[in-house]
C-alpha positions as CSV (number, residue, x, y, z in Angstrom):
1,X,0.0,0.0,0.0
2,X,1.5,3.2,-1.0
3,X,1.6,6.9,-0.8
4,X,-1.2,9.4,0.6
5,X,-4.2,6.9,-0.5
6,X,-3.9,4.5,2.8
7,X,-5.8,5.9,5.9
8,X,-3.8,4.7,8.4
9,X,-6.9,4.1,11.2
10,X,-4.4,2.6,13.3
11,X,-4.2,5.2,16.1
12,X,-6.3,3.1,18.2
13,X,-7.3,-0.9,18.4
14,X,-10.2,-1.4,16.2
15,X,-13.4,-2.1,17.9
16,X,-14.1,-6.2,17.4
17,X,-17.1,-6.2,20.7
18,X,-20.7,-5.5,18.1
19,X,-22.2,-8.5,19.9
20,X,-24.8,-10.2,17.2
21,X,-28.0,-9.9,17.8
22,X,-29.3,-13.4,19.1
23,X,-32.2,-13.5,16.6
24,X,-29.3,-13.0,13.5
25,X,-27.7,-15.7,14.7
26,X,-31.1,-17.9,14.4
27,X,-32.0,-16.8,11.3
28,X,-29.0,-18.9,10.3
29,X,-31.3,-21.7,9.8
30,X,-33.4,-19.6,7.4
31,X,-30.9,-18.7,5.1
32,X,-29.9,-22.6,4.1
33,X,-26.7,-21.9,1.9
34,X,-25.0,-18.7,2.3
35,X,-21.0,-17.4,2.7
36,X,-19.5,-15.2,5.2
37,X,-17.3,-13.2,4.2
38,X,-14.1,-12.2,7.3
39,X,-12.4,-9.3,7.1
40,X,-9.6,-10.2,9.7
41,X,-7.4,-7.9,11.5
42,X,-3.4,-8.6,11.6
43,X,-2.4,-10.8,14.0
44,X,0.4,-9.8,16.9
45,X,2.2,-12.8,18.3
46,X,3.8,-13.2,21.8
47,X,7.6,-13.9,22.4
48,X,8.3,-17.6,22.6
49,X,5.7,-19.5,20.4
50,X,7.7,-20.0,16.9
51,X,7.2,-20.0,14.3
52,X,6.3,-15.6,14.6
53,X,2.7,-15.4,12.4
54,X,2.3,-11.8,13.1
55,X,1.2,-9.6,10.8
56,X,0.2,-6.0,10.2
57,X,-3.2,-4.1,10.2
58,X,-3.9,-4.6,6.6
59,X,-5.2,-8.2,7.5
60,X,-6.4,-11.5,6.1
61,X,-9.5,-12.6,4.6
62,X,-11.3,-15.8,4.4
63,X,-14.6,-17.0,4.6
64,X,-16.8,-19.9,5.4
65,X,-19.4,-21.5,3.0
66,X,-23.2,-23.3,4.6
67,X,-23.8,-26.2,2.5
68,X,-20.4,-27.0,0.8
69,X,-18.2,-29.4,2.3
70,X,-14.5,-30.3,2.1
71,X,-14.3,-33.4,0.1
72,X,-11.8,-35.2,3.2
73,X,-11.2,-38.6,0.2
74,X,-9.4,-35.8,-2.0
75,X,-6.3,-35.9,-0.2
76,X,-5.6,-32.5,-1.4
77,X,-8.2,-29.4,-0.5
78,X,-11.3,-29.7,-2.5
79,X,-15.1,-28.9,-2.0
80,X,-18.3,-30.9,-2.7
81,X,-21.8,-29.9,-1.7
82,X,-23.0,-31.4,1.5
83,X,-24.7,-34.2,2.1
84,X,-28.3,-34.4,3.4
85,X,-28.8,-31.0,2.9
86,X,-30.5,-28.6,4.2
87,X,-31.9,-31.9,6.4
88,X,-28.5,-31.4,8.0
89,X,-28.0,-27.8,8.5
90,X,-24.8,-26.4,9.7
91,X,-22.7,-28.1,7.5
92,X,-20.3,-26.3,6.1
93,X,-16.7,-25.4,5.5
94,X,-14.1,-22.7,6.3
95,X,-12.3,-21.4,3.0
96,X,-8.7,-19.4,3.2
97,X,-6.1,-18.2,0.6
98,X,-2.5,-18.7,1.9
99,X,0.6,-16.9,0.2
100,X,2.6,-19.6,1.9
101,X,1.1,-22.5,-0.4
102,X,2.9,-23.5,-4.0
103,X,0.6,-26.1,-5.2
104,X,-2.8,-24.6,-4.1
105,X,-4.3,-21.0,-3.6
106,X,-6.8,-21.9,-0.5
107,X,-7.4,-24.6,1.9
108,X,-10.3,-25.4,3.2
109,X,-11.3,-26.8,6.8
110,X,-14.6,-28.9,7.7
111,X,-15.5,-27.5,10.9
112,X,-17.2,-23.7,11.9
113,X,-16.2,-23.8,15.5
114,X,-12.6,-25.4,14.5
115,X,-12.2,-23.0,11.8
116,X,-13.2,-19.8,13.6
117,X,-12.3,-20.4,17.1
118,X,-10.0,-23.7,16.8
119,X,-12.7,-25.4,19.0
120,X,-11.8,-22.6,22.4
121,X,-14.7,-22.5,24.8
122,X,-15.4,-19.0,25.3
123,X,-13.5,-17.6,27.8
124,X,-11.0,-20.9,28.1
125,X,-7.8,-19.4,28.5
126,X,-5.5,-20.3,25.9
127,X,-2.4,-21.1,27.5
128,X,1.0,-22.8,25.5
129,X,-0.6,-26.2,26.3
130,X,-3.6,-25.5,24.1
131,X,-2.0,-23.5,21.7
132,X,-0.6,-26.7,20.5
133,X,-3.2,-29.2,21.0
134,X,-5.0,-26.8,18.5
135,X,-2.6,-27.6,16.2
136,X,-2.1,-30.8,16.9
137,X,-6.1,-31.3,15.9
138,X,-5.3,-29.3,13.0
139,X,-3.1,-31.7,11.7
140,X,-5.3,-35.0,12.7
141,X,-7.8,-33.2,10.8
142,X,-5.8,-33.2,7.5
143,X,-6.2,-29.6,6.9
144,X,-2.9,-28.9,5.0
145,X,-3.3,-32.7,3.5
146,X,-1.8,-32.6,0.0
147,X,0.0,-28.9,0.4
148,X,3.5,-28.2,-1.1
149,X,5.0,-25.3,1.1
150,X,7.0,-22.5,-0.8
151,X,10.5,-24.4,0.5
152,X,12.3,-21.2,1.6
153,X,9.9,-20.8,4.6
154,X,11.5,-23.7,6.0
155,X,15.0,-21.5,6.5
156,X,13.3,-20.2,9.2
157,X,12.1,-23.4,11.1
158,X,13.4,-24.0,14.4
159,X,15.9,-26.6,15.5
160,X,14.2,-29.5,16.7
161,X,10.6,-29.0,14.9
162,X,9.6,-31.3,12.2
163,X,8.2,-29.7,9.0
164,X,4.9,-31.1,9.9
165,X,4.7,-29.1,13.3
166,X,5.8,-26.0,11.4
167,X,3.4,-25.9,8.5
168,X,0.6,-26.0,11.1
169,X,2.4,-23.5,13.1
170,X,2.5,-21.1,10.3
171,X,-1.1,-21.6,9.2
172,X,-2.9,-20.7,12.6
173,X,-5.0,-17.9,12.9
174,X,-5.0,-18.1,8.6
175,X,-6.0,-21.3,7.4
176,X,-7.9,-22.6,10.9
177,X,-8.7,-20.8,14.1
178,X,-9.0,-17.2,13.0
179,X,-10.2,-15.4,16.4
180,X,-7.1,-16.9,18.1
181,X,-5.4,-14.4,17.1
182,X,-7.4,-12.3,14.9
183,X,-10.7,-9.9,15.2
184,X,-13.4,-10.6,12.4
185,X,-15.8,-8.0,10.8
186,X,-18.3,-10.9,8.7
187,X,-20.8,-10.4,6.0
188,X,-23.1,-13.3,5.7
189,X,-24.4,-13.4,1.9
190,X,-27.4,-15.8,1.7
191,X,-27.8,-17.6,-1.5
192,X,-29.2,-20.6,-3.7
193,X,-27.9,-24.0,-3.8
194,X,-27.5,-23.2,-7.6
195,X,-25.1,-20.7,-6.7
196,X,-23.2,-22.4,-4.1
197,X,-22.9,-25.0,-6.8
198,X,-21.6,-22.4,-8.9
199,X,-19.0,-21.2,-5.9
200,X,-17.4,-24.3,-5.6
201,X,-17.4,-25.0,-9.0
202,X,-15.2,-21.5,-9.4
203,X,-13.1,-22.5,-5.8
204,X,-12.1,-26.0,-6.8
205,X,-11.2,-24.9,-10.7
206,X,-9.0,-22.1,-8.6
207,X,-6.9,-25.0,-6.8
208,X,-7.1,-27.2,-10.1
209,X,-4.7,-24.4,-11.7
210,X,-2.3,-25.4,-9.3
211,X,-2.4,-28.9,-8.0
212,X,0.1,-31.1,-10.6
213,X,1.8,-27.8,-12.3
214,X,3.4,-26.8,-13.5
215,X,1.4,-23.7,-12.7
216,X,2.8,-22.3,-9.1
217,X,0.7,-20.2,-6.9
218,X,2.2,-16.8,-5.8
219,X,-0.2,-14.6,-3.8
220,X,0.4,-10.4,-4.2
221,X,-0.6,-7.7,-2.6
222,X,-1.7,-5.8,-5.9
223,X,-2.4,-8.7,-8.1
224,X,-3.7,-11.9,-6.4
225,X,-4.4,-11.5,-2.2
226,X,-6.9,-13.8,0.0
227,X,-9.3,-11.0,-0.7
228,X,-9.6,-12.1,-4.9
229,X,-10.7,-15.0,-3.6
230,X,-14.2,-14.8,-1.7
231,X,-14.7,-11.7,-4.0
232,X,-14.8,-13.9,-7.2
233,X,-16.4,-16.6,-6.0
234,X,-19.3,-14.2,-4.8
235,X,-19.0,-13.1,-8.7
236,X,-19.1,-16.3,-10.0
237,X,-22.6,-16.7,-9.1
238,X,-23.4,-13.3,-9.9
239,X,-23.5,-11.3,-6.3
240,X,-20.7,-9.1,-7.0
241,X,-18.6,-7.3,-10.0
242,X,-15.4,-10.0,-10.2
243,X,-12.0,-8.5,-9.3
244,X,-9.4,-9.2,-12.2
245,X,-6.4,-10.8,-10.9
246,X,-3.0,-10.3,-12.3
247,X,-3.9,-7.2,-14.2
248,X,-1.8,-4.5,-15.4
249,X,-0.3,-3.4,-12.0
250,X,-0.1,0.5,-12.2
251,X,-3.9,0.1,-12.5
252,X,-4.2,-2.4,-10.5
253,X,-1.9,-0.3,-7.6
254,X,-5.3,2.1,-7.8
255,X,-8.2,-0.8,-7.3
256,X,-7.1,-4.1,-5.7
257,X,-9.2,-5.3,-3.1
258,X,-8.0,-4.6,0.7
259,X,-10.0,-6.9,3.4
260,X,-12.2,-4.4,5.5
261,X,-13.4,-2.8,2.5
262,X,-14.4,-4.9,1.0
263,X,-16.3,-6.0,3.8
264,X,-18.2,-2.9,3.4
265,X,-18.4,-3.6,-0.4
266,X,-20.4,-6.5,0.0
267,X,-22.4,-5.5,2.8
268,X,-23.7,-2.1,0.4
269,X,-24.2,-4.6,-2.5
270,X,-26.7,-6.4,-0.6
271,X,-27.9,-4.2,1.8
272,X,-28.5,-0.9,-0.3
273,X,-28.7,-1.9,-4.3
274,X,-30.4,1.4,-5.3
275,X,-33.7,-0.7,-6.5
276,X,-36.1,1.4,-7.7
277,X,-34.5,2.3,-11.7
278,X,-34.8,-0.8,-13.5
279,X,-32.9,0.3,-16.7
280,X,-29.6,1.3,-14.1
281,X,-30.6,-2.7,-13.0
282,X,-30.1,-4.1,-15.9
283,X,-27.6,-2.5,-17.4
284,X,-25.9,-4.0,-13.9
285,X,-24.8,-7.1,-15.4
286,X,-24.2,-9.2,-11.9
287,X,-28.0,-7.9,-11.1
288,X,-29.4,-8.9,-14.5
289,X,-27.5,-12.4,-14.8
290,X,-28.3,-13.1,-10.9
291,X,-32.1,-12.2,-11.4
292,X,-32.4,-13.9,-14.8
293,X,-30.2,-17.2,-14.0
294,X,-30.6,-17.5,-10.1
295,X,-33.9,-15.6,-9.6
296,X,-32.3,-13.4,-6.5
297,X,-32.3,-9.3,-6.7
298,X,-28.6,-7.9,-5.7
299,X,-29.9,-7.0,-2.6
300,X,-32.5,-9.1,-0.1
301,X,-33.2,-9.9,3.2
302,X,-30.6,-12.0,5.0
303,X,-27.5,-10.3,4.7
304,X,-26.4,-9.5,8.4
305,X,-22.9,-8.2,9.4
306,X,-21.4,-9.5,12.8
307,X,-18.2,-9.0,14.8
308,X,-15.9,-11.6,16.5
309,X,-13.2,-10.1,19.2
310,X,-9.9,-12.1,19.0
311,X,-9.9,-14.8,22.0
312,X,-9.7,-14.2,25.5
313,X,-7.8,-14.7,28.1
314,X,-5.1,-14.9,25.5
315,X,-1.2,-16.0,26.5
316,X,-0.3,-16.7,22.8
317,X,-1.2,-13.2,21.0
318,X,-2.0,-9.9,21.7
319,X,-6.0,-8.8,22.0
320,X,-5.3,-4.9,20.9
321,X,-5.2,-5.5,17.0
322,X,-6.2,-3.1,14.2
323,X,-7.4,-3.2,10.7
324,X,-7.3,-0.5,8.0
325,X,-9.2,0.8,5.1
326,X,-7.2,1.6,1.6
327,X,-8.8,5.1,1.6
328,X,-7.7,8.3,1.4
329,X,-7.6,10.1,4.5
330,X,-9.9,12.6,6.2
331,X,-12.1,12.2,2.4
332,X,-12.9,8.6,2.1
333,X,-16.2,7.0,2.0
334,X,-15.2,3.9,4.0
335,X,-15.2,4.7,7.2
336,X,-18.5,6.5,7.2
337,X,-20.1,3.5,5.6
338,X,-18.7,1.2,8.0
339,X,-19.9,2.8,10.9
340,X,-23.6,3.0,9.5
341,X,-23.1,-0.2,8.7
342,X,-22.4,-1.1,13.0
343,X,-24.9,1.5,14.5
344,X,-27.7,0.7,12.2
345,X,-30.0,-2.4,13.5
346,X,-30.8,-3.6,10.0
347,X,-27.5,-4.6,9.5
348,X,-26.8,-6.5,12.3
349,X,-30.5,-7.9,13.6
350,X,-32.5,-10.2,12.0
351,X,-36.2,-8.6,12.7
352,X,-34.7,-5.1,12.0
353,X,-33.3,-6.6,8.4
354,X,-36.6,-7.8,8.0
355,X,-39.0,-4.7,8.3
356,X,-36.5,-2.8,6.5
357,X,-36.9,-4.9,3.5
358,X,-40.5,-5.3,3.9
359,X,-41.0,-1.5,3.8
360,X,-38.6,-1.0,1.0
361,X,-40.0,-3.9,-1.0
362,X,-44.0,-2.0,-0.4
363,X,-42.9,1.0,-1.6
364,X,-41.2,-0.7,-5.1
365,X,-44.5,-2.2,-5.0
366,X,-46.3,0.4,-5.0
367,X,-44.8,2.8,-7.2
368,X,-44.6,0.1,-9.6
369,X,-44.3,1.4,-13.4
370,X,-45.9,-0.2,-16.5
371,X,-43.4,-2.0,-18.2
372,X,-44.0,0.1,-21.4
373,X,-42.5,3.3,-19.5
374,X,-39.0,1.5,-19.2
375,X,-39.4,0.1,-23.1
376,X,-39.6,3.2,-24.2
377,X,-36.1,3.7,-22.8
378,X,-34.6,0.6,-23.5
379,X,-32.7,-0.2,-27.3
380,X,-35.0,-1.9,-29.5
381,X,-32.8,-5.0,-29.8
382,X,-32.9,-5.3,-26.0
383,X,-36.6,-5.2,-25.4
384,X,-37.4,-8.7,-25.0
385,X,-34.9,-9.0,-22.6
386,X,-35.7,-5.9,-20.3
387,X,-39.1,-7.7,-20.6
388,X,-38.3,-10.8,-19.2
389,X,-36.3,-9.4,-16.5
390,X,-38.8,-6.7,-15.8
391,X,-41.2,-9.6,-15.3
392,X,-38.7,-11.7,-13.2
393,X,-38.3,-8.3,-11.1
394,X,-41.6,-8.2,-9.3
395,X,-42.3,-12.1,-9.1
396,X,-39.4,-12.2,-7.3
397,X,-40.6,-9.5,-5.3
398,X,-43.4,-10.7,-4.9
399,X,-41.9,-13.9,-3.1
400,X,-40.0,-11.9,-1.1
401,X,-43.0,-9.7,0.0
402,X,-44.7,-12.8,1.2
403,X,-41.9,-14.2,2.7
404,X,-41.5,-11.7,4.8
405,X,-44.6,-11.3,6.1
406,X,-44.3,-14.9,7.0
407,X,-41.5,-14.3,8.7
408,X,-42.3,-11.4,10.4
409,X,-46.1,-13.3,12.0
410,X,-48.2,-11.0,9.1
411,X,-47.8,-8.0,11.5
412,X,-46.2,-6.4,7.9
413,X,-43.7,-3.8,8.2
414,X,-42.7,-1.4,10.8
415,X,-40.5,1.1,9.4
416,X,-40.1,2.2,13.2
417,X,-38.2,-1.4,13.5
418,X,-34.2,-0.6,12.6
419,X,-34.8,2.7,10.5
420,X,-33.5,5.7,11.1
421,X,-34.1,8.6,9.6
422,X,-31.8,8.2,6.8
423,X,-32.5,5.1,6.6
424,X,-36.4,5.8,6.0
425,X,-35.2,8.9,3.4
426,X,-33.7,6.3,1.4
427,X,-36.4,4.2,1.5
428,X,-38.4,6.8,0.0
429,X,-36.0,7.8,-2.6
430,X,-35.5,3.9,-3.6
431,X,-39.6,3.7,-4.3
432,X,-38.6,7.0,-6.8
């Protein structure tokens, strides 16, 4: 990161303690299939623990996919979709991109509690002891099964360590157990099992690249980082814009994606999609292809951002971490959006999400326009199309409409639940 365009927020720890709301954290069960995107902070290792993973406040991301599963018979990482699914819910597995690999851009682990907390009790203290019984599950697990390790890491191993020991050493807190020594800012993105088919279809062609070579995987900063990753595979099924990788770099110096922004990215993609001009929606390719092919608007109910604090009581790492924006200083949108984003309930709580959407979703309703007005707009060649996606457009929220009110007991909405002022402005202004 260069010159005056990185805010530095780093002149205080960054604030991991937005406790979810315990109705977001049912209406996991709603939402069958859906990734969560991590924005972690940098990680600050104590004296005497080798090998040193620390790392500085620009921070790692990974994420965690509902309803795909590692494939454990691959004997190299590799995702399938669950079994007995949704009959089994909470399947799932963690997902991370680590520079440290040769053969492979991401490994994948099999178990939420294992891959976010290493499988701590809240409030166990972790001690030395611990620290490596962690790792020792790690490796019972198979996590880094089938992993080539760029070979000059291993200059630095300690006498007396066996490679084994060391390659788990150097992927906690990145590849398993993140809030051991990391705070999390997540986006949960619900989605359809076509599309989390289409996300591990995208993850395991990523790996494929790289697996017999004689392809190698570097990671950069500017041209290929662990935020490429959960980005594109969010593209691939049509939720975001996809992030080239290994572009021209003086452009790509000026737009390469940095973890906590993009954190907010995707929480404003599927939060606050202006959704009221149908001709700026269609000419929005990811909106058109998701609507048209998945039958899902960019933004809907569901999509709920949470915080996670690194562990505590904590002997291993330091608890007062950071994480920056890529911004430019004192004029950047970022950290204005992320602090709407963590004082404003329908981001966070279930219910609030909820009656936001369903007052949103009456007002499109409502102000509905005959598809002739936006024909009239649209390039002769392209009116069939704007048709059928026109149409798509208010069956799907239609669906919604009545899902929600399911939801929500028939009371309808209550714009009084989670909006604030400008939060009911925009409503208006969305409903034109």
């Amino acid at each position: 990161m260069t010159g005056t365009l990185v805010a530095l927020a780093a002149c205080g720890a960054s604030d991991f303690n937005y406790t979810p709301n315990a109705t977001q954290q049912s209406a996991g069960a709603q939402d069958t299939y859906f990734l969560e995107y991590c924005a972690g902070s940098g990680m600050k290792m104590k004296p005497g623990y080798p090998p040193d993973v620390s790392g500085g406040p620009g921070g790692h991301a990974a994420f965690y996919l509902e309803g795909a599963c590692r494939d454990a018979s691959a004997g190299y990482p590799t995702l399938r979709m669950c079994d007995d699914f949704p009959a089994g819910a909470g399947q799932g597995a963690g997902v991370s991109m680590d520079g440290n690999f040769s053969n492979a851009n991401w490994t994948v682990t099999s178990d939420r509690d294992f891959f976010y907390n290493g499988g701590l009790a809240k409030g166990e203290r972790l001690t030395a002891g611990v620290f490596r019984q962690v790792q020792h599950t790690a490796e019972s697990m198979g996590i880094l099964d089938g992993l080539v390790f760029r070979p000059e890491l291993f200059n630095d191993k300690p006498a007396g360590m066996s490679d084994e020991d060391f390659r788990y050493g150097l992927s906690v807190g990145t590849d398993y157990g993140l809030t051991m020594g990391r705070g999390l800012y997540c986006a949960r993105v619900p989605v359809s099992r076509p599309q989390m088919v289409r996300m591990v279809a995208f993850l395991n062609a990523k790996n494929a690249m790289y697996k017999t070579g004689p392809r190698h995987f570097t990671s950069s900063i500017i041209e290929d980082n662990c935020v490429h990753l959960p980005h594109n595979a969010l593209a691939a099924c049509d939720v975001m814009s996809p992030w080239p990788t290994n572009g021209f770099i003086p452009f790509a110096l000026f737009d390469f994606p940095v973890p906590k922004n993009d954190f907010v990215n995707v929480m404003r993609r599927t939060n606050d999609t202006r959704m009221d001009d149908l001709l700026a929606l269609y000419d929005d390719l990811p909106a058109r292809r998701q609507l048209l092919e998945f039958g899902r608007l960019p933004s809907e109910p569901g999509a709920l951002a949470s915080a996670y604090p690194p562990h505590a009581p904590n002997d291993v790492f330091g608890t007062k971490l950071d994480l920056i924006f890529y911004d430019t200083p004192g004029l950047g949108a970022y950290p204005g959006w992320f602090d709407q984003i963590f004082s404003e309930p329908r981001y966070m709580d279930a219910t609030a999400n909820l009656h936001y959407f369903a007052a949103l979703y009456a007002h499109l309703a409502v102000s509905r326009r005959p598809v002739g007005f936006w024909e009239n707009k649209v390039d002769v060649s392209d009116r069939a199309s704007f048709a059928a996606f026109y149409a798509r457009y208010y069956e799907r929220l239609a669906t919604l409409r009545a899902e929600i009110e399911r939801q929500l007991g028939g009371e309808g909405p209550n714009p009084a639940m989670g909006l604030s002022r400008d939060d009911a402005a925009g409503v208006a202004l969305a409903a034109g």
